[in-house]
N, C-alpha and C positions, 0 to 999 in steps of 0.2 A: 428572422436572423438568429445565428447559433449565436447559443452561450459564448463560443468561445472567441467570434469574431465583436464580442464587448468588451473584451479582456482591456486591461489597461494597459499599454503597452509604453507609458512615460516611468515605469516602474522597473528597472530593468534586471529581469531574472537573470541570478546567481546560483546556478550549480556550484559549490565551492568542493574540491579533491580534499574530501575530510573523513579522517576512522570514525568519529561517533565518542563512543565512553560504553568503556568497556566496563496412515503415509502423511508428517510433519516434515522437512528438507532441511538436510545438515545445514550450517553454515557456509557457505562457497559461493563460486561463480558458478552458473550454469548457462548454457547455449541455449537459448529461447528459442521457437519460433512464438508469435504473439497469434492466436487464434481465435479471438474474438476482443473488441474494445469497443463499448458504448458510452454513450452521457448517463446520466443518472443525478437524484434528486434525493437530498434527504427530507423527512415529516418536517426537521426544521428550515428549510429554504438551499443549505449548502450544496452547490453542485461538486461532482466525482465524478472522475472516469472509472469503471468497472472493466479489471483487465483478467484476463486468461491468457496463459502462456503456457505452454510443453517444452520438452526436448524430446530428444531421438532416444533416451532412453525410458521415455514415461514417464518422468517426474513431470509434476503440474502445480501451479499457483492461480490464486485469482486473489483478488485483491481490489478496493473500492479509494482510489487515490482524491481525496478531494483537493479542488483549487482553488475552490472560493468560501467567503464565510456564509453564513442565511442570508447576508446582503446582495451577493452576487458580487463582491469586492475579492480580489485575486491579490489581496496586500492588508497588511495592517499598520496602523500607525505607531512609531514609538518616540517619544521624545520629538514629537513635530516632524519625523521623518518616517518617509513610507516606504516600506520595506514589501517584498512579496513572499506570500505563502510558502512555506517549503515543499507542499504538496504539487503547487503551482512549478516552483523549482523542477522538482523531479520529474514531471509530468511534461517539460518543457525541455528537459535535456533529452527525456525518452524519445520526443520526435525526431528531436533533430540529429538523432543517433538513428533512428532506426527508418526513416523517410526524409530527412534532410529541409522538414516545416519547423517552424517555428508552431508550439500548441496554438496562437492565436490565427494560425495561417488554415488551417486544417479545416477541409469543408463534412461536412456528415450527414449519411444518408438514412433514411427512416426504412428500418428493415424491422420481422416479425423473429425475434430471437428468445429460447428458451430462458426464463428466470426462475428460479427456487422461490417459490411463497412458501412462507414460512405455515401462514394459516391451513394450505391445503396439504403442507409438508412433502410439494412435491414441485418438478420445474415444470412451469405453466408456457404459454406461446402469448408475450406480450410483444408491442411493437414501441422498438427503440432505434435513438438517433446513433447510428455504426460508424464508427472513425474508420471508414475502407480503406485509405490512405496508409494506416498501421497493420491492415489485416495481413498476415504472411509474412507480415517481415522479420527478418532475424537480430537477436538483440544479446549480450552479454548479458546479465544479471546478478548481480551480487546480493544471494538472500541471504538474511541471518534466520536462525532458530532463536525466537524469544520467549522467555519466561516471562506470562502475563496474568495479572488477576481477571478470573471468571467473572462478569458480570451477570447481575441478574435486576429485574423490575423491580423497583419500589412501588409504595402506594399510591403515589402521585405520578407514575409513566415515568419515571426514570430512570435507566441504566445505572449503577452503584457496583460497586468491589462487593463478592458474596464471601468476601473470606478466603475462598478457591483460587487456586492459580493455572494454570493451563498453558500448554505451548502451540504457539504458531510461527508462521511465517511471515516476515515483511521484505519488500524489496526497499534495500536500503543506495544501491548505486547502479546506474548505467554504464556499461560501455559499448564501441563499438564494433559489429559484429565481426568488421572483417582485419581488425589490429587490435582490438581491446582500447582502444582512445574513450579518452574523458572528454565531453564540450570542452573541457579549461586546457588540455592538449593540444586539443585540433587547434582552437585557435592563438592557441600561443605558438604553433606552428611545429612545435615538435615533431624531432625524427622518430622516437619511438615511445611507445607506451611502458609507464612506470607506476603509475598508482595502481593500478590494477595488483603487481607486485606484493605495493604495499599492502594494500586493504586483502588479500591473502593471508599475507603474514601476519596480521592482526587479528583476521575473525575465521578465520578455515576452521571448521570444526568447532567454535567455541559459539557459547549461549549468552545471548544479552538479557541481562535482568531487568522486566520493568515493575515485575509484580511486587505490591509491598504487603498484600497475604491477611491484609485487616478486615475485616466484615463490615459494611457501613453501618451506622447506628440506625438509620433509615427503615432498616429490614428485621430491625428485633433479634429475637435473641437465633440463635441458630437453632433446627429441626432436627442436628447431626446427634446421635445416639452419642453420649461421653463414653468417654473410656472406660473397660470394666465392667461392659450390661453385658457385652457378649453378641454385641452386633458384629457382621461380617464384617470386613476387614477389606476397602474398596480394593480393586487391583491395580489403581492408580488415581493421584494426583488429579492426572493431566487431563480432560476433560476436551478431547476435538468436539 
């Protein structure tokens, strides 16, 4: 049985029509096709869909959306109330925008698809569980460009702030392909699509800041030449 036919489903996801708080890809909507969507696992237990998307004009994203904790819980508790994941959220409005399932409806099939190992520094032929149900279909996407700090390894295997900041991409909203509708549109029955509008007019072209640019104490002191030796001079920041 897939992950995702465990899902909790007395939990009931909330996509909510919300701005946020204000080759990498501007800020904007762009017209997806989805070209690959698998299951995937992190070292610590948390599952994610691993998604890839294009347009017609070559822009691409991927992107590893998790919906569960290491527990395999697609919610977390707050004040005795359980709420779901947002990744869950997102992950759950994508379907029913772009195939019309609910994420916990969607069956997946065990195919041999290309992954990036890190170790071999190159994309190896692993076999993964394929959402086919998503493959081709076309989707709205509302990515932002974010300003994020570069992580690097501690002594102990963990990921920490190196100081570095770096920009990428996340997919911050769905809509739908063929009116730009929100889940919270469709079914509030609306004659036409309006958020889509808004979340424009808020983030077209603009960068979200997440990076706070402090080195963890974790990692000592930095290796970076100071100012004044006569080291070169990087030619950027921004570290893809």
């Amino acid at each position: 049985m897939s992950i995702l036919n465990q899902l909790d489903t007395s939990v009931e996801a909330e996509d909510k029509d919300t701005l946020g708080r204000g080759g990498v890809l501007s800020s904007n909507i762009y017209n997806m096709i989805i070209v690959m969507a698998y299951l995937n696992q992190s070292k610590g237990g948390a599952h994610c869909v691993h998604l890839e998307v294009k347009d017609a004009d070559g822009n691409q994203h991927r992107q590893d959306i998790y919906f569960t904790n290491r527990n395999g819980e697609n919610f977390y508790t707050r004040d005795g109330q359980r709420n779901s994941l947002p990744g869950f959220n997102q992950l759950n409005s994508l379907s029913l925008l772009a195939c019309d399932l609910p994420l916990n409806q969607l069956t997946s099939e065990e195919k041999v698809v290309n992954v990036y190992d890190f170790d071999e520094k190159k994309e190896v032929p692993v076999s993964k569980d394929v959402l086919m149900q998503w493959i081709n279909k076309p989707i709205k996407l509302g990515i932002l460009k974010i300003l994020d700090d570069k992580n690097e390894k501690n002594g102990d295997g963990k990921y920490v702030p190196s100081g570095e900041v770096r920009e990428i991409n996340e997919i911050d909203k769905s809509f739908r392909a063929s009116d730009g509708m929100t889940t919270t549109e469709i079914a509030a029955e609306a004659t036409e699509a309006v958020f889509i509008n808004d979340w424009l007019d808020k983030w077209k072209d603009e960068v979200k800041t997440k990076a706070k640019g402090k080195r963890d104490p974790s990692l000592g002191a930095s290796t970076a030449a100071p100012a004044g030796t006569g080291a070169p001079t990087p030619q950027s920041l921004f570290d893809k």
